[in-house]
C-alpha positions as CSV (number, residue, x, y, z in Angstrom):
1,X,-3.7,-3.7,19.6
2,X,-1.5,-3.0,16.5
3,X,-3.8,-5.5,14.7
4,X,-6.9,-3.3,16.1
5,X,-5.0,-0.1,14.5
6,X,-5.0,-1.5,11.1
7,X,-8.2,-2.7,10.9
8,X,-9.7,0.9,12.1
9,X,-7.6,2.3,9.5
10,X,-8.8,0.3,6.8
11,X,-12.2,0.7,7.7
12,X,-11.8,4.4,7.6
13,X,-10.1,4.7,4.2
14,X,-12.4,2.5,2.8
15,X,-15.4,5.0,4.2
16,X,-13.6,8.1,3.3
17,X,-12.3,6.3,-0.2
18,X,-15.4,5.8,-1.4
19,X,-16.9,9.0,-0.4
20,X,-14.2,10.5,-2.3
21,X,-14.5,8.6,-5.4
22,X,-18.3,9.5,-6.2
23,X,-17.5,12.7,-6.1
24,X,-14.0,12.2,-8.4
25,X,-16.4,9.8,-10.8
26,X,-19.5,12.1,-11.6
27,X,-17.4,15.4,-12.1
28,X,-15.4,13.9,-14.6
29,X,-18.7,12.6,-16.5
30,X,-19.6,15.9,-16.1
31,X,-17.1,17.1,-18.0
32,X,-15.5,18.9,-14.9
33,X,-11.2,19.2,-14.3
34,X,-10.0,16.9,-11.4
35,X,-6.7,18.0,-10.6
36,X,-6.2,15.3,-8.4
37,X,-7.2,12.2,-6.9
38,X,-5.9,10.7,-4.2
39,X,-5.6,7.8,-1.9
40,X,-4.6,9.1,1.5
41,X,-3.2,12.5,2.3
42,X,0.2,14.2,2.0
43,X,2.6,13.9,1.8
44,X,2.8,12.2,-1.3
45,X,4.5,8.8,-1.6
46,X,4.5,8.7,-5.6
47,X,1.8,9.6,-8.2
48,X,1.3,9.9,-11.9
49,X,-1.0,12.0,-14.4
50,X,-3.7,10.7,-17.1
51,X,-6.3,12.6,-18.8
52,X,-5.3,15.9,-16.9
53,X,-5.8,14.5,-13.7
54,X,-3.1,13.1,-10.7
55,X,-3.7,9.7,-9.1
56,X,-1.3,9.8,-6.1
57,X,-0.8,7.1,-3.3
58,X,0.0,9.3,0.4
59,X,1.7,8.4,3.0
60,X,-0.8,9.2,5.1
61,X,-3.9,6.1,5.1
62,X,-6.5,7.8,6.3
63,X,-9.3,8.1,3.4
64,X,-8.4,10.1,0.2
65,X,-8.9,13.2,-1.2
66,X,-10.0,14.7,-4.7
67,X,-9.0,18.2,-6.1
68,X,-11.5,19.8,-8.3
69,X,-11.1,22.9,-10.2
70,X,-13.0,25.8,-9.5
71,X,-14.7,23.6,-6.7
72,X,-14.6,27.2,-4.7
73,X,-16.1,29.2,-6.7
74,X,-13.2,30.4,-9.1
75,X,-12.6,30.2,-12.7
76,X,-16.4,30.2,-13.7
77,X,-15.4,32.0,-17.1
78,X,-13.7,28.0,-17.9
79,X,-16.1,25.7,-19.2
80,X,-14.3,22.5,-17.7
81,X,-14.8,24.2,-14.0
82,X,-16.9,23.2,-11.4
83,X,-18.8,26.7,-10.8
84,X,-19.3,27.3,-14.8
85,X,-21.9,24.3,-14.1
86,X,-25.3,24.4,-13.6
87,X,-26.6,24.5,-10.2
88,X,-28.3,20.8,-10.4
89,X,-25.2,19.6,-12.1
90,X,-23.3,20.9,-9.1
91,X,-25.8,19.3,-6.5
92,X,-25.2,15.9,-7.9
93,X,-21.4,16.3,-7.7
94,X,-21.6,17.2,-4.2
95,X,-24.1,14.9,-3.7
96,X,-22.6,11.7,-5.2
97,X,-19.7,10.8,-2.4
98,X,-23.0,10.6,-0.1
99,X,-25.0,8.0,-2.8
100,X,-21.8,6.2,-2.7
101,X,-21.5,5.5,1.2
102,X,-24.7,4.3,0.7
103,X,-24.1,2.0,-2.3
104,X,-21.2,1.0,0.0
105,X,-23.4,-0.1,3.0
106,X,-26.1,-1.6,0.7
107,X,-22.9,-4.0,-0.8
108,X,-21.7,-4.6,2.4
109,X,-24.8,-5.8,4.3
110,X,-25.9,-7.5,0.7
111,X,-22.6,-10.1,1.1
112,X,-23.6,-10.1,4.9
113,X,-27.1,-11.9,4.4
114,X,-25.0,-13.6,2.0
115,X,-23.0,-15.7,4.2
116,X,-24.7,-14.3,7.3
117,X,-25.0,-11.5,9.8
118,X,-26.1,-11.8,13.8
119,X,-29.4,-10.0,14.4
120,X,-32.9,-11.0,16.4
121,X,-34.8,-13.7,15.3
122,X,-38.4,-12.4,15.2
123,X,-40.7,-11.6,12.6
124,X,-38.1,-13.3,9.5
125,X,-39.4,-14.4,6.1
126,X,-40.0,-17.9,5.3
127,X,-36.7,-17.7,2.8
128,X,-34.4,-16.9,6.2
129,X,-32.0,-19.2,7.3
130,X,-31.0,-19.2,10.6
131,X,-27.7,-20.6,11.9
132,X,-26.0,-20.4,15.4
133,X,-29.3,-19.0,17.5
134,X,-29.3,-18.3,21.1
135,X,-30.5,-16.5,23.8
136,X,-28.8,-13.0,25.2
137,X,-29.3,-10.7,27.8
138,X,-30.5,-7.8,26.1
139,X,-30.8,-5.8,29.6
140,X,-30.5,-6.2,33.3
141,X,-33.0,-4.4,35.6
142,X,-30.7,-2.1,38.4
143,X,-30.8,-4.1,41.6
144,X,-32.3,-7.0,40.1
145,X,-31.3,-10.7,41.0
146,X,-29.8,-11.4,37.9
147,X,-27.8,-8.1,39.0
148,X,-26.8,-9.0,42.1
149,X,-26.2,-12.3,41.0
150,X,-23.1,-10.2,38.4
151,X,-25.2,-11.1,35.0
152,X,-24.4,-8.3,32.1
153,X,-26.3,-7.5,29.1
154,X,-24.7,-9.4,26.1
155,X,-24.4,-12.5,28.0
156,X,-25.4,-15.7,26.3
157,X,-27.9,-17.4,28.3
158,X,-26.4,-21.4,27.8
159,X,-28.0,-23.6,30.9
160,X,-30.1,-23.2,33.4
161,X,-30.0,-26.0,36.2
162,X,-27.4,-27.9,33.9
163,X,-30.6,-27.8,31.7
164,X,-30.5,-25.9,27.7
165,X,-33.6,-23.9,27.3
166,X,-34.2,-22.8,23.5
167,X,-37.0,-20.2,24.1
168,X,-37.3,-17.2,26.2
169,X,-41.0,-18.3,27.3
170,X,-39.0,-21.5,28.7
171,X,-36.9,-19.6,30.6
172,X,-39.2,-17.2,32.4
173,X,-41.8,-19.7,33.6
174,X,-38.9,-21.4,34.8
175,X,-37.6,-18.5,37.1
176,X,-41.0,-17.7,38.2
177,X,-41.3,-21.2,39.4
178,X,-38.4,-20.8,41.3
179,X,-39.1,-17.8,43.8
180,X,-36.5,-17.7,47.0
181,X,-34.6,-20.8,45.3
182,X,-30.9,-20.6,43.8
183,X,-30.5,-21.2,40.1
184,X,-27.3,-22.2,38.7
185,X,-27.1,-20.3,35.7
186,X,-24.0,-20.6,33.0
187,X,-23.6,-17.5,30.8
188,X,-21.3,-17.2,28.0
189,X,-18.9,-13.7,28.0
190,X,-16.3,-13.0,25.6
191,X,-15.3,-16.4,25.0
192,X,-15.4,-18.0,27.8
193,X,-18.0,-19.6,30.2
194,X,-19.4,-18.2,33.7
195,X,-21.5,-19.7,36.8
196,X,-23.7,-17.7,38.3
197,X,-26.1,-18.1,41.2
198,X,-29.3,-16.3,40.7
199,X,-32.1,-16.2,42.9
200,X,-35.0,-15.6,41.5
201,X,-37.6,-12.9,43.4
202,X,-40.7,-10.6,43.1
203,X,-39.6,-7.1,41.0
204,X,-40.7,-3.9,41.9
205,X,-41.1,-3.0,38.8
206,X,-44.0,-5.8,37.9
207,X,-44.3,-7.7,41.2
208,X,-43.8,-10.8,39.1
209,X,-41.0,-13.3,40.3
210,X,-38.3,-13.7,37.9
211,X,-34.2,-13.1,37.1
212,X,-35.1,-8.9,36.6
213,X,-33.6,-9.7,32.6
214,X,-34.8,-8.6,29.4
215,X,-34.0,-11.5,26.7
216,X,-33.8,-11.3,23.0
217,X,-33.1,-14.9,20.6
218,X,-30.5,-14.1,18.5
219,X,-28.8,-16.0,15.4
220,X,-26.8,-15.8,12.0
221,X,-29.2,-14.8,9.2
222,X,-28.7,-15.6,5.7
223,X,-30.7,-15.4,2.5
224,X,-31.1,-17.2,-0.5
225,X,-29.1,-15.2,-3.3
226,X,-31.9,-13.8,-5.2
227,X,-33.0,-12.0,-2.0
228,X,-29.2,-10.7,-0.2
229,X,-29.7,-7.3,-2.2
230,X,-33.4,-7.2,-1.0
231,X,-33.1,-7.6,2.4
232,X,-29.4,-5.5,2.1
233,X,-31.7,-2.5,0.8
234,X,-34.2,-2.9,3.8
235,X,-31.0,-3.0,6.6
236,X,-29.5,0.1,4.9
237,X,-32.8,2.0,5.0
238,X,-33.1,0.9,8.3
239,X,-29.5,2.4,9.7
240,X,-30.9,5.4,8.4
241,X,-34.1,5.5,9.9
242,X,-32.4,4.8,13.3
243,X,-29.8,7.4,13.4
244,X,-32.0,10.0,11.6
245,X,-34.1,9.1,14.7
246,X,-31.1,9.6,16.7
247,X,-30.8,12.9,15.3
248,X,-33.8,13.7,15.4
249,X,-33.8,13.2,19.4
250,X,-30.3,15.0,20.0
251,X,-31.6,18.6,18.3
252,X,-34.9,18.2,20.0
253,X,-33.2,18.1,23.5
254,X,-29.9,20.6,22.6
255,X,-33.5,22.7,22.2
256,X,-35.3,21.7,25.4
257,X,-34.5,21.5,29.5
258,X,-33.2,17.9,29.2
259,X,-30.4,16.4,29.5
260,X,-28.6,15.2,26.0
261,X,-28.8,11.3,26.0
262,X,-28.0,10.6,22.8
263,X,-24.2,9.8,23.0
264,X,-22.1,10.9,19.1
265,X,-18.4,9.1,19.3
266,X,-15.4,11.0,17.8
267,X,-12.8,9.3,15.9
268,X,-11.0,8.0,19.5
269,X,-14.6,6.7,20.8
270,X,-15.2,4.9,17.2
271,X,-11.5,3.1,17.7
272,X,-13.0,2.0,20.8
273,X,-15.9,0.2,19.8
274,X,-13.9,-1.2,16.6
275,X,-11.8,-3.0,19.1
276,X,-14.7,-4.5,20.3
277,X,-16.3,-5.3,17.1
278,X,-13.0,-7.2,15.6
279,X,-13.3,-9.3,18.4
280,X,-16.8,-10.4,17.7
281,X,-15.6,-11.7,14.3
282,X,-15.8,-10.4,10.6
283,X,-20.0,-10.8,10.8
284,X,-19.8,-7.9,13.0
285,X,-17.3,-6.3,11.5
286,X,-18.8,-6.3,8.1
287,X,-22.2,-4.8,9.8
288,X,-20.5,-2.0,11.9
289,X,-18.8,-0.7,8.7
290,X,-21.8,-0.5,6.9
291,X,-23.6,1.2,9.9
292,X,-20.7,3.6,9.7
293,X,-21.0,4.1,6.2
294,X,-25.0,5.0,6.6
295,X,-24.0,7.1,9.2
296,X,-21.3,8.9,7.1
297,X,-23.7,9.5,4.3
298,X,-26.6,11.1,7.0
299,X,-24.3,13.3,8.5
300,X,-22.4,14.9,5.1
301,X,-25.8,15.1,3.7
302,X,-26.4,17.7,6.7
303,X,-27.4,21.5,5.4
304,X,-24.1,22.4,7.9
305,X,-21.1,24.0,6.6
306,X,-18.0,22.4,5.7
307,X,-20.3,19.5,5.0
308,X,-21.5,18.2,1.6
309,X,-24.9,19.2,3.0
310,X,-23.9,22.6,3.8
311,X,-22.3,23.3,0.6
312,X,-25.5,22.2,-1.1
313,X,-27.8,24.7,1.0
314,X,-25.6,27.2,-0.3
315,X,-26.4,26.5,-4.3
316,X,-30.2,26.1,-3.0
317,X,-29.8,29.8,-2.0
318,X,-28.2,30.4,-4.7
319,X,-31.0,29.0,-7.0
320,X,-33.2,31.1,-4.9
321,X,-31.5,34.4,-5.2
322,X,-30.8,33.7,-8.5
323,X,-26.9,34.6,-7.9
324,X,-24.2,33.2,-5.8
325,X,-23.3,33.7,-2.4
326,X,-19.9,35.5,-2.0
327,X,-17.0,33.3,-2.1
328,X,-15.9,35.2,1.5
329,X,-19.0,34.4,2.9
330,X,-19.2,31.2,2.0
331,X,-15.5,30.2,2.6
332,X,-15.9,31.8,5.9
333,X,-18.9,29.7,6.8
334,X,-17.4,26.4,6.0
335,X,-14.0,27.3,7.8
336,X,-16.5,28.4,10.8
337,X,-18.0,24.8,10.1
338,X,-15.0,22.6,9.6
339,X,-13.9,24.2,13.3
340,X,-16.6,23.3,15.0
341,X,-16.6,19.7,13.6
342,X,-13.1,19.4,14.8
343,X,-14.3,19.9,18.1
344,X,-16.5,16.6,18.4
């Protein structure tokens, strides 16, 4: 447990870090005052000061931080302030923390194909290599017999009749072959092996007899060197495509008679499924931190307040109007903003 503690910790600092440090990185290349930078939050645990900025270490691990002057709006008459920029210089400060979590995935999943990261094995390029491939449950039909026999989806799909099956087509024409008669079927589940009796019968659903599963092959996929940062790039695009669709989904239903189905985990909820994940191995690991980093970029790049996004929206009105929002207004809608973010 303690061990699971750290490891969500780290994880998080190193998201929050990073965020933090593109926005510390291009304001002082743009010739804007950092007041501070630093790793975790106070109180502070020691800290010194170079070039007119403070790098401090916190006490408490959780990310970092980076002070910026005039980041609210103040001291525009000083030429080393954030608000005596232009507006596109702005953007691009408030925008880099986001390019970096993405940077950050892209890394991350690049040293994954590296060495090797568990996905489905369909459609892969000639140049894949594929290590450690087997068949899972990817979902069990309610009331099925592979239901009723106790199967779960994520279970490893080892024997059937004492007999190792390497493709899915395999094992379907042999459970259709089989109506009315037991099948011993050994699954593998967290680490450890179980029996299971399953009987294989017509489904409603298709009238076809069969275990009632959905299967998927799955395996370690690497790449050659040369082609890590490709196929890095085309994961990280893809995180983003799914949870923009995710999204896309939740405000379409928070606008419509249906129920929300699209579930959004807090902080305690993401501890949760770390757990899980740092028992899987690093692999998984490695790939849930870069999903979490895509997923840290789409959501700050949101035009919300209290977000990068929604401080962004507020120098594209700006650009618009052709002067600034009030500093009351705008502080007021970013403290409205932060609130309601606290309460997810």
């Amino acid at each position: 447990m303690f061990s699971t503690i750290l490891i969500f910790t780290a994880v998080l600092s190193l998201l929050v870090f990073v965020h933090e440090l593109g926005h510390f990185v291009v304001a002082k290349r743009a010739g804007v005052r950092v007041d501070e930078f630093g790793f975790g939050f106070p109180p502070r645990m020691f800290g010194f000061k170079r070039g007119g900025t403070v790098y401090s270490i916190n006490w408490i691990p959780l990310g970092g931080f980076v002070k910026i002057k005039g980041e609210s709006g103040e001291h525009k008459s000083n030429h080393d302030s954030f608000g005596a920029k232009p507006a596109w210089l702005r953007t691009l400060i408030l925008a880099a923390g986001v390019i970096m979590n993405a940077v950050l995935a892209w890394a991350l999943l690049t040293v994954g194909y590296g060495i090797g990261l568990p996905q489905v094995i369909e459609n892969l390029p000639p140049q894949a290599r594929v290590a450690e491939a087997k068949i899972q449950v990817m979902t069990v039909l309610k009331g099925s017999p592979a239901d009723q026999a106790g199967m779960r989806a994520g279970d490893e799909l080892m024997t059937i009749d004492a007999a190792a099956l390497a493709e899915i087509a395999d094992i379907q024409k042999y459970s259709s072959e089989h109506d009315g008669v037991p099948v011993a079927v050994k699954v593998g589940r967290d680490g450890r092996q179980v029996e299971l009796a399953v009987v294989p019968a017509p489904l409603a659903e298709t009238g076809k007899v069969g275990f009632g599963i959905a299967l998927v092959k799955t395996g370690l996929v690497s790449y050659p060197w040369y082609l890590a940062p490709v196929q890095g790039l085309s994961a990280t695009l893809s995180f983003g495509r799914e949870i923009l669709a995710s999204f896309g989904t939740l405000f379409g239903e928070l606008f419509s008679a249906k129920p929300v189905s699209v579930d959004f985990s807090g902080p305690v909820g993401i501890a949760v499924v770390t757990a899980q994940v740092v028992d899987l191995g690093f692999r998984y690991l490695l790939q849930f931190t870069a999903l979490l980093s895509v997923n840290l970029a789409i959501i700050n790049v949101l035009p919300l307040p209290a977000l990068d996004g929604g401080r962004i929206m507020f120098l594209a009105v700006e650009k618009i109007r052709g002067r600034a929002v009030s500093r009351r207004v705008e502080a007021t809608a970013h403290n409205i903003g932060f609130a309601l973010l606290m309460l997810l």
